[in-house]
Chimera marker file (.cmm) of the C-alpha trace (Angstrom):
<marker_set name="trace">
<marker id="1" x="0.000" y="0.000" z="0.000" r="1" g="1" b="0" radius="0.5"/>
<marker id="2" x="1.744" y="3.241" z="-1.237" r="1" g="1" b="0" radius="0.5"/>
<marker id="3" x="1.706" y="6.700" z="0.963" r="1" g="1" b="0" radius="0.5"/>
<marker id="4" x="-1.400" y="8.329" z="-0.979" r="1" g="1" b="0" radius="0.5"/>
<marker id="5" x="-3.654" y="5.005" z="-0.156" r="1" g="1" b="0" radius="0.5"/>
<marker id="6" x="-2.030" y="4.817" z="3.410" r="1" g="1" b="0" radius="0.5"/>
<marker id="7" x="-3.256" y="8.843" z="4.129" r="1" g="1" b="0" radius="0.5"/>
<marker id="8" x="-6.548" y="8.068" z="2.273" r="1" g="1" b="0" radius="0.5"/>
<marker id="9" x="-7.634" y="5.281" z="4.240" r="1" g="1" b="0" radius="0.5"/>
<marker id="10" x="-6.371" y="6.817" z="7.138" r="1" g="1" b="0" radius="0.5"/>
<marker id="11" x="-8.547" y="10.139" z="6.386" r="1" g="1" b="0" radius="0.5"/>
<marker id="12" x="-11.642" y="8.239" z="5.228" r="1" g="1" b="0" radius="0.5"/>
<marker id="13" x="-11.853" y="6.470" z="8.724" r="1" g="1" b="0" radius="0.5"/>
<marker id="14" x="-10.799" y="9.230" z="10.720" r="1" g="1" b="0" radius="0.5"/>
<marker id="15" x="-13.223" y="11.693" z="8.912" r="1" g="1" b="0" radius="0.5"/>
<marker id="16" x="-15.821" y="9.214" z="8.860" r="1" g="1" b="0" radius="0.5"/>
<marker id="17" x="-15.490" y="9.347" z="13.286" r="1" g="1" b="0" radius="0.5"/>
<marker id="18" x="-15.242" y="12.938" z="12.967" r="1" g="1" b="0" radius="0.5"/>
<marker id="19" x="-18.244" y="13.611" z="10.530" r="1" g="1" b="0" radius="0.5"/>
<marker id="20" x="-19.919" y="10.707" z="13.342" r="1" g="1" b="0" radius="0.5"/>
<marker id="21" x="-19.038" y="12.846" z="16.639" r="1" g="1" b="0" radius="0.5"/>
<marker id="22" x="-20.099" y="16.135" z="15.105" r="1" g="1" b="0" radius="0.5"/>
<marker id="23" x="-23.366" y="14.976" z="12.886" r="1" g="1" b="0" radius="0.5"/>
<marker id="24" x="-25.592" y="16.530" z="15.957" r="1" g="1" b="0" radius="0.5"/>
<marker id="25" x="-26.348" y="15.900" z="19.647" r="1" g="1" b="0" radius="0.5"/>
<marker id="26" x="-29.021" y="13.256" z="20.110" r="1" g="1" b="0" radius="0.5"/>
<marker id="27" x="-28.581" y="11.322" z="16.832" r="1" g="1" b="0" radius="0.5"/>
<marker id="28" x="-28.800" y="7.676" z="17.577" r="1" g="1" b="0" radius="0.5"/>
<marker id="29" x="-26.328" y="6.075" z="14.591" r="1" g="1" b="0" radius="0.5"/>
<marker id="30" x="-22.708" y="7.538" z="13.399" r="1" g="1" b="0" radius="0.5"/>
<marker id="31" x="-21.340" y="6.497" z="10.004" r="1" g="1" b="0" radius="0.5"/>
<marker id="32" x="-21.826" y="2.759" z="8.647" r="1" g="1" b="0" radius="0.5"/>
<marker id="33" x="-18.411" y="1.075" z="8.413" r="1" g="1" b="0" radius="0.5"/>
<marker id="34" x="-18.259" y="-1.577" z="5.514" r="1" g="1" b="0" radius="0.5"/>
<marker id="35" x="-15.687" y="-3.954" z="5.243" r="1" g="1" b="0" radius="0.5"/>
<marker id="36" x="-15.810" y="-6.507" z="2.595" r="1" g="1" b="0" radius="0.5"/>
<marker id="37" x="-12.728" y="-8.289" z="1.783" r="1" g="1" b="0" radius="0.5"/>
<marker id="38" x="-15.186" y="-10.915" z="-0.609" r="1" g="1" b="0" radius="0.5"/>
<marker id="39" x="-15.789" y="-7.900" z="-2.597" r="1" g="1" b="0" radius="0.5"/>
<marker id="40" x="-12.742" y="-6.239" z="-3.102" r="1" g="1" b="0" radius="0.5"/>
<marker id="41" x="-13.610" y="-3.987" z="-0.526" r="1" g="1" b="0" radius="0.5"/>
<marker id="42" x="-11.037" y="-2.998" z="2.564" r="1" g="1" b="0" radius="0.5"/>
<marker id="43" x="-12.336" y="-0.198" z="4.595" r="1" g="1" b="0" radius="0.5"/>
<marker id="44" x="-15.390" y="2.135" z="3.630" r="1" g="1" b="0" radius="0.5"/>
<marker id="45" x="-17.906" y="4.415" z="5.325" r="1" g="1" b="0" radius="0.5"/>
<marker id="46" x="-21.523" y="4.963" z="3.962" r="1" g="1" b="0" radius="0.5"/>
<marker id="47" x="-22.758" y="8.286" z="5.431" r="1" g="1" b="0" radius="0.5"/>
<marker id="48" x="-26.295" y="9.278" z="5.846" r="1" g="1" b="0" radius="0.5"/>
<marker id="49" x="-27.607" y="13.063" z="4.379" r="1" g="1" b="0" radius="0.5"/>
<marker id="50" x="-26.347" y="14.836" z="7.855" r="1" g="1" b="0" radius="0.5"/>
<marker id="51" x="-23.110" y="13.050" z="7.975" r="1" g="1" b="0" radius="0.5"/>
<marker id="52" x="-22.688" y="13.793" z="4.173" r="1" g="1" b="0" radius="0.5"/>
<marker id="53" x="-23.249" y="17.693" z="5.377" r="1" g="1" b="0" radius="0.5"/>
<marker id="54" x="-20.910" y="17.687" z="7.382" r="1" g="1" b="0" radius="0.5"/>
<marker id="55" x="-17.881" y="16.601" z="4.955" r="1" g="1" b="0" radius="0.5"/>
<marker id="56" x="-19.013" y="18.667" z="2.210" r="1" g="1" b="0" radius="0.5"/>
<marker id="57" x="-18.896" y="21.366" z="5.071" r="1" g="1" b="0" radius="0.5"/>
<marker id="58" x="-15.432" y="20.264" z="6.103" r="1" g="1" b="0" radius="0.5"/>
<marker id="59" x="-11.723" y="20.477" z="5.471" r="1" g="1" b="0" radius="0.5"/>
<marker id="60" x="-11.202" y="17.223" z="4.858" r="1" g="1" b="0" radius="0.5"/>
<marker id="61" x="-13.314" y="17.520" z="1.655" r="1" g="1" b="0" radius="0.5"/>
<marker id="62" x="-10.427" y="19.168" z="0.435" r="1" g="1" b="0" radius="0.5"/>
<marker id="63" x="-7.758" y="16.970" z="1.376" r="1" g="1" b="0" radius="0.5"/>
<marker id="64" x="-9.284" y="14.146" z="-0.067" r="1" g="1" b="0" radius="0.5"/>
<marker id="65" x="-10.199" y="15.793" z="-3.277" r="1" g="1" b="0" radius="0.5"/>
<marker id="66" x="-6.446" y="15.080" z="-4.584" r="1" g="1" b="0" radius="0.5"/>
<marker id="67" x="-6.419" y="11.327" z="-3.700" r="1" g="1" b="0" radius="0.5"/>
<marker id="68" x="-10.184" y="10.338" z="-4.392" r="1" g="1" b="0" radius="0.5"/>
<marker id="69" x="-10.475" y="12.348" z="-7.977" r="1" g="1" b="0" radius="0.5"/>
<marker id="70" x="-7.230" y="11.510" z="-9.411" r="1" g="1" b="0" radius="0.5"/>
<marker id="71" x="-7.301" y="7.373" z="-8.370" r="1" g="1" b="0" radius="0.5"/>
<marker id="72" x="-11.213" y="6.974" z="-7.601" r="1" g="1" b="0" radius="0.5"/>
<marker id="73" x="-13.714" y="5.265" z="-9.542" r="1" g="1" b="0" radius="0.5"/>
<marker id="74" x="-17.268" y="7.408" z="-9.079" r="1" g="1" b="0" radius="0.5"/>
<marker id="75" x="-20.522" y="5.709" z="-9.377" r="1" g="1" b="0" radius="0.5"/>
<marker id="76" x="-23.195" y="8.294" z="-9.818" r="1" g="1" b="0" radius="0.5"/>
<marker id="77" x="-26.978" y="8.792" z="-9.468" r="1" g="1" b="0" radius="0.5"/>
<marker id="78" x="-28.709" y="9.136" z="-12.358" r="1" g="1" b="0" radius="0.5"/>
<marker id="79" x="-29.729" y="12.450" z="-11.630" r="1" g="1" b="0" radius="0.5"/>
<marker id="80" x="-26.601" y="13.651" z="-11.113" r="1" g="1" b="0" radius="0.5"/>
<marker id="81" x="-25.300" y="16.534" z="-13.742" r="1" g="1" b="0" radius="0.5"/>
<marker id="82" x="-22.458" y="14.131" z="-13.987" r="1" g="1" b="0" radius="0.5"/>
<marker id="83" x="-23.617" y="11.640" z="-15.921" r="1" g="1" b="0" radius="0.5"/>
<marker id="84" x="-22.298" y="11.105" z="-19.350" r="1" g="1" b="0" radius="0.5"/>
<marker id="85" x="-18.827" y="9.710" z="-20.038" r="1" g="1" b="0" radius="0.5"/>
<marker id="86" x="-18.258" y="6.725" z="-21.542" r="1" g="1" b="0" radius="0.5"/>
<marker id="87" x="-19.441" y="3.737" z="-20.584" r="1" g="1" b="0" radius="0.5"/>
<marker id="88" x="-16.839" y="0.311" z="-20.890" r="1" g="1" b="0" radius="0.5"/>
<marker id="89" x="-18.551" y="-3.136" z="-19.209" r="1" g="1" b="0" radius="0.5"/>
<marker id="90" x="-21.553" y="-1.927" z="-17.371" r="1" g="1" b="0" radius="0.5"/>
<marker id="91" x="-19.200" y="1.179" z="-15.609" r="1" g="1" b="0" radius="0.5"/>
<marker id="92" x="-19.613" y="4.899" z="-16.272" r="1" g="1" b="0" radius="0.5"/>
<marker id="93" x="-16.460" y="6.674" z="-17.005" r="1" g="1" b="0" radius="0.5"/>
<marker id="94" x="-16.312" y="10.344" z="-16.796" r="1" g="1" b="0" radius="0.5"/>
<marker id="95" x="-13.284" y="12.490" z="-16.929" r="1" g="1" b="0" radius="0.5"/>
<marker id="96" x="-14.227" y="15.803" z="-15.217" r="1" g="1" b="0" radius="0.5"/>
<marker id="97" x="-15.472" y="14.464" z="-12.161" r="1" g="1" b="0" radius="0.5"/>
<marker id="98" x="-14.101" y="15.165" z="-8.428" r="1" g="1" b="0" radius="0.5"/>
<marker id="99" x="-14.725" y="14.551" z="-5.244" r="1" g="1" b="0" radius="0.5"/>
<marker id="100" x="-15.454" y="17.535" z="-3.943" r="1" g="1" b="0" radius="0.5"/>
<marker id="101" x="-18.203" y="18.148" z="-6.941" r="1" g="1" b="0" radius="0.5"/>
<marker id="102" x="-19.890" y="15.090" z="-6.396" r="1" g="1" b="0" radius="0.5"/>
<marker id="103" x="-19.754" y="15.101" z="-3.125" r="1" g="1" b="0" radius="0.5"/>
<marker id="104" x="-21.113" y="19.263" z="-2.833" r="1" g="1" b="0" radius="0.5"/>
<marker id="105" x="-23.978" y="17.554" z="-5.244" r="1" g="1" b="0" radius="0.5"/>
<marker id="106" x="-25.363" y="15.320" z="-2.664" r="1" g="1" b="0" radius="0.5"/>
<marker id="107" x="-24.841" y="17.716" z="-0.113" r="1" g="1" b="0" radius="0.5"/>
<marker id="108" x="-27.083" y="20.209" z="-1.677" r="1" g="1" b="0" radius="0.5"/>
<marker id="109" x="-30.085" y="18.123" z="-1.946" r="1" g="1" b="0" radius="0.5"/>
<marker id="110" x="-32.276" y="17.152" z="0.323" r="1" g="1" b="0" radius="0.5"/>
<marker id="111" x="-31.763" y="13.607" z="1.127" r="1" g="1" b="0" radius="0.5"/>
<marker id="112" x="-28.467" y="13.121" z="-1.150" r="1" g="1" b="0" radius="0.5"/>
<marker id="113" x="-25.668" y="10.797" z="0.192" r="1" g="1" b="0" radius="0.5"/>
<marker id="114" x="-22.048" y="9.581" z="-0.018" r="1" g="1" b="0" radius="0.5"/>
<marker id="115" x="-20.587" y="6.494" z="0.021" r="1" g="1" b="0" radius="0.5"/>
<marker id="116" x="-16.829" y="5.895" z="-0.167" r="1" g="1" b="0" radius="0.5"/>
<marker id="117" x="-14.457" y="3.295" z="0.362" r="1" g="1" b="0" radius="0.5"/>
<marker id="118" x="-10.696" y="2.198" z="-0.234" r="1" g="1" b="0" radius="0.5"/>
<marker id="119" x="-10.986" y="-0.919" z="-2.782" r="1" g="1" b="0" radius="0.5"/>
<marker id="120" x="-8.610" y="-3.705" z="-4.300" r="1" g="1" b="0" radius="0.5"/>
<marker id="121" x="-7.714" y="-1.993" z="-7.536" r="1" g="1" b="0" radius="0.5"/>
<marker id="122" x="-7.970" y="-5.770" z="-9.645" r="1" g="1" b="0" radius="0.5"/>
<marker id="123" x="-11.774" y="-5.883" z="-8.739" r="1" g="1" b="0" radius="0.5"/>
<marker id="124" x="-12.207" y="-2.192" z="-9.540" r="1" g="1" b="0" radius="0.5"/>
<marker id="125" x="-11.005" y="-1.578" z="-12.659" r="1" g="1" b="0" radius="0.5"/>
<marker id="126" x="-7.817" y="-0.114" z="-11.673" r="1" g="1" b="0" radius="0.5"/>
<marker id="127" x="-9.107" y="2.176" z="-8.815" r="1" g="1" b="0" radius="0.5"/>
<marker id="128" x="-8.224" y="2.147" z="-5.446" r="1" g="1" b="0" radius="0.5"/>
<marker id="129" x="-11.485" y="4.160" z="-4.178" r="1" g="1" b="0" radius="0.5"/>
<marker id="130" x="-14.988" y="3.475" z="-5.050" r="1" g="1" b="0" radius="0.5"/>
<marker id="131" x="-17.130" y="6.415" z="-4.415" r="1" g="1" b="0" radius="0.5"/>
<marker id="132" x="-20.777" y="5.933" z="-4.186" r="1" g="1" b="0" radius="0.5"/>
<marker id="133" x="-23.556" y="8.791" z="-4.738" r="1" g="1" b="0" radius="0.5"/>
<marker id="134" x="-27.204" y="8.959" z="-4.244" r="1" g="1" b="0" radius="0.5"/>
<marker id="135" x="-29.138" y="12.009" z="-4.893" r="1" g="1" b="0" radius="0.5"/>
<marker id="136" x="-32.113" y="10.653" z="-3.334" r="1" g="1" b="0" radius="0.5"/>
<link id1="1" id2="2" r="1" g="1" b="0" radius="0.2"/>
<link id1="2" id2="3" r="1" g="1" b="0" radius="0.2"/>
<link id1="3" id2="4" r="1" g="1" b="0" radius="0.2"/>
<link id1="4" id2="5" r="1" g="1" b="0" radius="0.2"/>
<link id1="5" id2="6" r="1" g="1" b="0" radius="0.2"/>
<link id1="6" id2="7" r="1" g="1" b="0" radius="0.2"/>
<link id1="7" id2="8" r="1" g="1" b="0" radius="0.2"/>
<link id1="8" id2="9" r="1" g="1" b="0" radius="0.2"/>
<link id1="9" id2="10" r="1" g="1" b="0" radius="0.2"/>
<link id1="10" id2="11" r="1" g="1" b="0" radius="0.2"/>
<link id1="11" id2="12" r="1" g="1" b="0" radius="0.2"/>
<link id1="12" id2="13" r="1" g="1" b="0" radius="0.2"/>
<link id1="13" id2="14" r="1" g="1" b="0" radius="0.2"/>
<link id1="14" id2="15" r="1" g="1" b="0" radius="0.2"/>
<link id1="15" id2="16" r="1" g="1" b="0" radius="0.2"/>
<link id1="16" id2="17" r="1" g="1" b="0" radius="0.2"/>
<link id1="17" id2="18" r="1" g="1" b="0" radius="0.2"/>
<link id1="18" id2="19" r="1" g="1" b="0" radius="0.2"/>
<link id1="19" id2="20" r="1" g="1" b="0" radius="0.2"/>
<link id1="20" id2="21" r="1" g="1" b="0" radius="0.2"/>
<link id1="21" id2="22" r="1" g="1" b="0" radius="0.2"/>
<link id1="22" id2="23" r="1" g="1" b="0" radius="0.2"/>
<link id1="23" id2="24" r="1" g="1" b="0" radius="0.2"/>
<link id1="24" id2="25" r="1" g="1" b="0" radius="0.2"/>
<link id1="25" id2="26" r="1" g="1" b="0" radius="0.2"/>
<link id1="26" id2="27" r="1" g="1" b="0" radius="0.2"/>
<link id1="27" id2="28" r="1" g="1" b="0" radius="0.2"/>
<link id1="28" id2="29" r="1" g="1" b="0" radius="0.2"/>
<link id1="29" id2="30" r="1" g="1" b="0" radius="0.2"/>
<link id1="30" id2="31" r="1" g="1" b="0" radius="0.2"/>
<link id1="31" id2="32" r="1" g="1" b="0" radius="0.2"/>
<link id1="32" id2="33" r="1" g="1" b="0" radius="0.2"/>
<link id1="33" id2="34" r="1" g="1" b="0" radius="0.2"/>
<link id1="34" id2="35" r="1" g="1" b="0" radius="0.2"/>
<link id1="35" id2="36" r="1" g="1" b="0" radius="0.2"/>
<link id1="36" id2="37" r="1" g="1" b="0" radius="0.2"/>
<link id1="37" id2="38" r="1" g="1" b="0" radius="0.2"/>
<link id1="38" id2="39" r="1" g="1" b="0" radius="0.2"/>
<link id1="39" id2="40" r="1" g="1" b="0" radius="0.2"/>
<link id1="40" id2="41" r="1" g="1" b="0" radius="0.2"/>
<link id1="41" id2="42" r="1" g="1" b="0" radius="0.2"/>
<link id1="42" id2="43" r="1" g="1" b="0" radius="0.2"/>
<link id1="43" id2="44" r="1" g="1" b="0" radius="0.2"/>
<link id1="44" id2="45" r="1" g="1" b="0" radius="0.2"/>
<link id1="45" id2="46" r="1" g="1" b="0" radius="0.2"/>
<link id1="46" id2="47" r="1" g="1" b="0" radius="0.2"/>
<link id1="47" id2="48" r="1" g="1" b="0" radius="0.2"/>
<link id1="48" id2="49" r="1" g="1" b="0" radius="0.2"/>
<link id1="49" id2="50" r="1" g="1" b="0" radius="0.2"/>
<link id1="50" id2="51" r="1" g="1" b="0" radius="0.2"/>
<link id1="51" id2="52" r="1" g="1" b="0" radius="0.2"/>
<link id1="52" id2="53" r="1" g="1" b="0" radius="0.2"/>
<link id1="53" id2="54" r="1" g="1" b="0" radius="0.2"/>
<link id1="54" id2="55" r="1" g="1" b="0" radius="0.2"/>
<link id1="55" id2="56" r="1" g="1" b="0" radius="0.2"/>
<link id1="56" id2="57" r="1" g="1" b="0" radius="0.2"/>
<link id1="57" id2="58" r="1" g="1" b="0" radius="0.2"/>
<link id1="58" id2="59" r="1" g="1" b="0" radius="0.2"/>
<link id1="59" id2="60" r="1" g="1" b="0" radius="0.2"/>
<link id1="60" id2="61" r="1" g="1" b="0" radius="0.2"/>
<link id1="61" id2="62" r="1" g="1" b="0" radius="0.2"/>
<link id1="62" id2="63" r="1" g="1" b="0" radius="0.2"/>
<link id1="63" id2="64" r="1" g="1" b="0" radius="0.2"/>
<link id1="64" id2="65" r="1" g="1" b="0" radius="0.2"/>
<link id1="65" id2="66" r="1" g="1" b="0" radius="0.2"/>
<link id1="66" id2="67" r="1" g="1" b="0" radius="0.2"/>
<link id1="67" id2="68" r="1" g="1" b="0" radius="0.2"/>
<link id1="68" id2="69" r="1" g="1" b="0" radius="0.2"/>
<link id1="69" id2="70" r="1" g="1" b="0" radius="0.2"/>
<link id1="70" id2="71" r="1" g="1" b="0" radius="0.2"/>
<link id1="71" id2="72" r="1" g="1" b="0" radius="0.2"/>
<link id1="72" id2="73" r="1" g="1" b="0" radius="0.2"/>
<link id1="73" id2="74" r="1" g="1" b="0" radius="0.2"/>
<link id1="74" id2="75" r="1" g="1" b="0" radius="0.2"/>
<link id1="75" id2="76" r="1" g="1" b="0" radius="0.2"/>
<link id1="76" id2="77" r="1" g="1" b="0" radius="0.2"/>
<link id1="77" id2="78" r="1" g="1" b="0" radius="0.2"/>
<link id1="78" id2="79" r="1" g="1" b="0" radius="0.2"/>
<link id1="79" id2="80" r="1" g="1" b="0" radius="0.2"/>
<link id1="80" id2="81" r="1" g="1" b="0" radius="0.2"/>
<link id1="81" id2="82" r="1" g="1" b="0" radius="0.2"/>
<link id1="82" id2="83" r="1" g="1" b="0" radius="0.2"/>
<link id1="83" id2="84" r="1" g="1" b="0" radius="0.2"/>
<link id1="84" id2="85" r="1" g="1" b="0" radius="0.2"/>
<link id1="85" id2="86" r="1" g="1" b="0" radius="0.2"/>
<link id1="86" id2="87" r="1" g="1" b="0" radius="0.2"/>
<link id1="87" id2="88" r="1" g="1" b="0" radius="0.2"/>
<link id1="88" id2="89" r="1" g="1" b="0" radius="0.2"/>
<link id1="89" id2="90" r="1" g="1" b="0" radius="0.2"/>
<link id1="90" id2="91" r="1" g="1" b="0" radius="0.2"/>
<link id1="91" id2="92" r="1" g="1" b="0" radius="0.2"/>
<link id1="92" id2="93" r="1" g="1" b="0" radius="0.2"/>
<link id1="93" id2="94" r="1" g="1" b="0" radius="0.2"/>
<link id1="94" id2="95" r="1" g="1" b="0" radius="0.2"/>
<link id1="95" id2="96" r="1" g="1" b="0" radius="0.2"/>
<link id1="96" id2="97" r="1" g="1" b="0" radius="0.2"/>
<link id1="97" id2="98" r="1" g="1" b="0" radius="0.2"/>
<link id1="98" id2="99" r="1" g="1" b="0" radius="0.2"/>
<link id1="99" id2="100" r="1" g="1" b="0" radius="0.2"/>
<link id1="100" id2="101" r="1" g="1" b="0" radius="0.2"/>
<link id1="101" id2="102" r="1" g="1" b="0" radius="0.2"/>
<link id1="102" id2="103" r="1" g="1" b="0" radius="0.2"/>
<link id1="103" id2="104" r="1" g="1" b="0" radius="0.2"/>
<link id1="104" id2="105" r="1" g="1" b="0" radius="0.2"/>
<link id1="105" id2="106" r="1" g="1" b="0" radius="0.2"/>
<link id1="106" id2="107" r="1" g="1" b="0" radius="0.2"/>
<link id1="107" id2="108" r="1" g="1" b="0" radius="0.2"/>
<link id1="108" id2="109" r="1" g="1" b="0" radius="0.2"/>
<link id1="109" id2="110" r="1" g="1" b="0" radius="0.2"/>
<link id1="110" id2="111" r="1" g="1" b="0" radius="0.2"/>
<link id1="111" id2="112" r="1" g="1" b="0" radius="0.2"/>
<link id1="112" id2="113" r="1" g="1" b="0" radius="0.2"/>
<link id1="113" id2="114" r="1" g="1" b="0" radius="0.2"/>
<link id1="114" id2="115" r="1" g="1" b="0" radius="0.2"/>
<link id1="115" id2="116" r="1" g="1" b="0" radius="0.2"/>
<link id1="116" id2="117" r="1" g="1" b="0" radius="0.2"/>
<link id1="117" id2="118" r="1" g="1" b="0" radius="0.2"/>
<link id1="118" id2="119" r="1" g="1" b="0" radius="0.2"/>
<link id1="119" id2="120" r="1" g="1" b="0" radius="0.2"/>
<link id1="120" id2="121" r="1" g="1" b="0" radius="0.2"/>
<link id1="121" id2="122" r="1" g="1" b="0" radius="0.2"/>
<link id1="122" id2="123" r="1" g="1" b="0" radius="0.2"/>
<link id1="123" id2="124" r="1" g="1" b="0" radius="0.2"/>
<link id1="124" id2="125" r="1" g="1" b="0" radius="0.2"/>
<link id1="125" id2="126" r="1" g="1" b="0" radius="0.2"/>
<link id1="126" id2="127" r="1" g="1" b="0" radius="0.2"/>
<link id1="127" id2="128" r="1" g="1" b="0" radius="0.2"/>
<link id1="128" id2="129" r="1" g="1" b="0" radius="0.2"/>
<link id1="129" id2="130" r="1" g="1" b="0" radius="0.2"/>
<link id1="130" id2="131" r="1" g="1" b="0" radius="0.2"/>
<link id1="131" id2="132" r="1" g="1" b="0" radius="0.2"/>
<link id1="132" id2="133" r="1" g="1" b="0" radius="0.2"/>
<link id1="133" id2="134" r="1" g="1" b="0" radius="0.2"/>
<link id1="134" id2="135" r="1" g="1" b="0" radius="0.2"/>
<link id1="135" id2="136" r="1" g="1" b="0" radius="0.2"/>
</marker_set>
C-alpha cells in the first residue's frame, strides 16, 4: 500500500469518526463502516444526508479531493449533472469528475448521500477508491 492510499484510508476512517461525533447531539447512529474483503472492498464508510453535510462542510473535503479524484472510480446517481462519459462493461467513465463536486452535489439536496471506500484496484477496474452517490 503506497503513501497516498495509506493517508486516504487513514482520512476516510478518521473523517468518517469525525463527521460521526459532530453529525448533531441526540442522533442515535454515526457512520456505517463496511468492510468486505469478498468484494474487493477494505475499509469504507456509507454516510447518511447529515453526515454527508458535514464533509461537504469540512476540510477534509479538500484533502481528499487530490487522492479520491485523481485514483477513484465514481458511481453516480442518475440524476446527477455528472452523468455522461463513456461507458466500458456496465461502468460509467467520466473524466471531469471530483470529489469535492460530487460530493457538494449530494450535499445540496435534500436527502443526497455519499458512500466511499478504499478498494482492491484488480476488482475495480484499476481504482483504489470506489465512491458511491445517491441524490435521493
Amino acid at each position: 500500500m503506497g503513501i497516498r492510499t495509506a493517508v486516504a484510508a487513514s482520512a476516510i476512517a478518521l473523517g468518517g469518526a469525525a463527521i460521526a461525533a459532530s453529525a448533531g447531539a441526540g442522533q442515535a447512529a454515526a457512520f456505517t463502516p463496511v468492510i468486505a474483503p469478498e468484494d474487493g472492498i477494505y475499509l469504507g464508510v456509507d454516510l447518511d444526508h447529515n453526515e454527508t453535510v458535514a464533509l461537504q462542510r469540512s476540510p477534509l473535503v479538500g484533502m481528499l479531493n487530490g487522492p479520491l479524484t485523481t485514483d477513484g472510480l465514481f458511481y453516480v446517481d442518475e440524476k446527477s449533472v455528472y452523468q455522461g462519459g463513456v461507458e466500458i462493461d456496465g461502468i460509467r467513465y467520466q473524466e471531469d469528475l471530483d470529489f469535492a463536486g460530487v460530493t457538494g452535489e449530494a450535499a445540496s439536496t435534500r436527502s443526497g448521500t455519499i458512500s466511499l471506500a478504499v478498494v482492491d484496484p484488480a476488482v475495480f477496474a484499476g481504482s483504489r477508491y470506489v465512491i458511491l452517490q445517491v441524490l435521493g
